[in-house]
N, C-alpha and C positions, 0 to 999 in steps of 0.2 A: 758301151752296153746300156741296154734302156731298164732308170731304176724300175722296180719292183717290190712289192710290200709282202712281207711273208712270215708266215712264226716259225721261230727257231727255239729246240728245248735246251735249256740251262743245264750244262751239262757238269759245271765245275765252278765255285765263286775261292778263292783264295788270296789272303792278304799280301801282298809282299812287302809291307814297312805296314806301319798304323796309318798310313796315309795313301796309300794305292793299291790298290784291289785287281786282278788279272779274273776274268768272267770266260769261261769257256762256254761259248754253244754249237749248235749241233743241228743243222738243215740238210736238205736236197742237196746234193752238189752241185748239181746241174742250176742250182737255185741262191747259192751262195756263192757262185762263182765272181771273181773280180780279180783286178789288176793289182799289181804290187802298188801303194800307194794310197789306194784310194780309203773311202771312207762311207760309214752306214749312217746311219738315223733311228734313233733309240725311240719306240714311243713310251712316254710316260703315263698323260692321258691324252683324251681326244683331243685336245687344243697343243699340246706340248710334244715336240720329239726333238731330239737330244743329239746332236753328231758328235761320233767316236772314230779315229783311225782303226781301221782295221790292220791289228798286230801280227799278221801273218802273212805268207805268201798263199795265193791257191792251190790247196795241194790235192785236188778231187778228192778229199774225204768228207767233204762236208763241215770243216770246224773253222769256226769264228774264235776270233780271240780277239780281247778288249783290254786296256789298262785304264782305269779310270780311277781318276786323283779324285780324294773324298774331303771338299769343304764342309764343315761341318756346319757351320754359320749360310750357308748357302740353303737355300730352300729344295730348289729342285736337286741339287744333289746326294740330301739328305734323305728325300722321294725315290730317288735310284737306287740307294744306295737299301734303303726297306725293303726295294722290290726286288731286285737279284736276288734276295736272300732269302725270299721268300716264295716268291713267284717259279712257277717249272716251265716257264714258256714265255719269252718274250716278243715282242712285234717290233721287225726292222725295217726299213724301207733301205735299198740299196742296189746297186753302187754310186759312190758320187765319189766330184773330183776329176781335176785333170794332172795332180801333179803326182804322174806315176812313172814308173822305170820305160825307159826306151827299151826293147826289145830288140831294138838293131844296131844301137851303140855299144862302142867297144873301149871309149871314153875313160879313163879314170874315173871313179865316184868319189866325190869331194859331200858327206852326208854331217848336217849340222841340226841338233838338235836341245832344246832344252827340256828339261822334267821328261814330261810323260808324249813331249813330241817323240821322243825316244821309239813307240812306238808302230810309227807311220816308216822310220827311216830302218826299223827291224825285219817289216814285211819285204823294204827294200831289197835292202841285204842278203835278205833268203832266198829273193829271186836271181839276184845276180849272181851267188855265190852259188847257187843249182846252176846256172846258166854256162858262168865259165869261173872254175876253183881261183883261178890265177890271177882273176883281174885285182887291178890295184882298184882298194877301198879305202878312205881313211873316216872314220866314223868320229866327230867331233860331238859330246854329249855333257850338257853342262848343268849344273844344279850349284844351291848354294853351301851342301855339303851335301860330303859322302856318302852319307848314309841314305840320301835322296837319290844315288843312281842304283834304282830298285831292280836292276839284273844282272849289276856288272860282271858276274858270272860269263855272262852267255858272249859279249864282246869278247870277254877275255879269254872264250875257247874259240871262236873265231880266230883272235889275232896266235891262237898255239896252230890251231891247224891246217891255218888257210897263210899263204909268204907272204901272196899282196894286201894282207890286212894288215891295218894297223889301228888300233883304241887311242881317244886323246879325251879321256877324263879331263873334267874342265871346273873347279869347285872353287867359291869367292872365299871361302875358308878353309885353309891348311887341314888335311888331314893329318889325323894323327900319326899315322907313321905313311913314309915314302912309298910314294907308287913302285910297283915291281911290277917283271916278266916281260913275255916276249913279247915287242909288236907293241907294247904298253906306252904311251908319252903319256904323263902328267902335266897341268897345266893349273895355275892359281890365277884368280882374277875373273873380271865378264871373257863372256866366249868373244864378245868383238876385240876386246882387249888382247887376247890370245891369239886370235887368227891374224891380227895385225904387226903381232910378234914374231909367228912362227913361219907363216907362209912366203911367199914370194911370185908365183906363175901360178894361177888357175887360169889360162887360156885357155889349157888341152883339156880341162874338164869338164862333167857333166855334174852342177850343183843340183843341192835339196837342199832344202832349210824347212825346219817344222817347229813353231812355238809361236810364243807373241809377237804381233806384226809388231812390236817396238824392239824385241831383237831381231828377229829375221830384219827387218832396215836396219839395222846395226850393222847386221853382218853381212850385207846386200852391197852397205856403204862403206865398208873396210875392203870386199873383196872387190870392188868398182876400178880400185888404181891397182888391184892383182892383174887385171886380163878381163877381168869376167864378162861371159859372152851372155847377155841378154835373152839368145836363142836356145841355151843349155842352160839353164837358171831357173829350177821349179818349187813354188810354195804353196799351197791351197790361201796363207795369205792376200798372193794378189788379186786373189776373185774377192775373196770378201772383206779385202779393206788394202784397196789400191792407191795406188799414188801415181803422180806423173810429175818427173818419170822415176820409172821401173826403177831404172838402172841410172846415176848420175855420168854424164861424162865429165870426167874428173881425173886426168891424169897426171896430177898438181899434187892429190893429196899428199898430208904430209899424215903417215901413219905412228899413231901412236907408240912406242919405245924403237922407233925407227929413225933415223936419219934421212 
């Protein structure tokens, strides 16, 4: 799709922790249309605009949905953060990104995400899980506590409703009491630490990873002696801050609590 600049009205701004905020807006359908995946461009001012995953699937009704983590010591976050709240109209430029759902795989989805990447890998999920109830998803989301995985809610009626979901909370400090329910893995430590743990074959999957390119290569280079195929392996990471290579061939490693 060819981006496009357009105003969208502010339709809803609501906190969900003291530190992340969900922005509803509200445009043309025909005009906010995009792919599971992808992502907008917030303008701030003339010189400034801002990229956000877009947290939802396209559902022709026109709504955008945003999670946006609020540094306070940050400048221009602090500027966003004045304007959703104030502002009844904001200016997106959109769509961008290539690291969206295939439409014509039937692949497992192997979806990793840290903080408020949480977002990009939820539009995912919506779409596959409209696409086909059954496919196998394991949604890996990680934060350095609990109280930071700002929906766990919405995973967690996934993994009731849907058989081939599964949640795997990922937090570097214990919570307070044990993970529960269905479909639910708990997981303490870094996500690469975890995935290095728990997995064994991702060859038959179709990866996403969404966060800091210092974890997504975390977890690009844990899943490298899983299987991982290069050609099903997507991050909006590798456009803007690549490495070579991609993918290590590495079928030597020795993984972390592994033998």
């Amino acid at each position: 799709m060819t981006p496009r600049t357009l105003t969208c009205l502010v339709d809803e701004v609501e906190d969900l922790t003291p530190d992340v905020f969900r922005v509803q807006l509200e445009g043309r359908p025909e005009a906010v249309a995009h792919a599971p995946g992808q992502y907008l461009e917030l303008k701030l001012d003339d010189a400034t605009w801002v990229p956000f995953s877009i947290a939802n699937a396209h559902g022709g009704d026109g709504v955008i949905e945003l999670h946006i983590q609020h540094w306070p010591e940050r400048e221009n976050s602090a500027l966003l953060r004045d304007l959703v709240q104030v502002a009844s109209r904001l200016t997106l430029r959109l769509p961008g990104g290539d690291c969206v759902l295939d439409p014509d795989s039937t692949r497992p989805l192997l979806l990793i995400a840290a903080g408020t990447g949480f977002a990009q890998m939820k539009a995912i999920a919506e779409a596959a899980l409209a696409q086909d109830p059954a496919r196998e998803i394991d949604l890996w989301w990680a934060a350095r506590e609990r109280r930071q995985l700002y929906l766990e809610r919405l995973p967690r009626e996934w993994a009731e409703t849907y058989p081939g979901f599964r949640f795997h909370p990922v937090t570097e400090l214990a919570p307070e009491e044990p993970w529960t329910g269905e479909g639910v893995i708990g997981h303490r430590g870094r996500i690469d630490q975890a995935l290095a743990a728990e997995l064994d074959d991702v060859s038959g999957h179709d990866v996403y990873l969404s966060g800091s390119p210092g974890m997504v290569y975390a977890g690009v280079d844990v899943l490298a002696s899983l299987g991982l195929q290069a050609s099903r392996t997507f991050s909006d990471v590798f456009a803007y801050a690549p490495r070579d290579p991609l993918i290590p061939v590495t079928g030597s490693l020795i993984r972390e609590g592994r033998e």
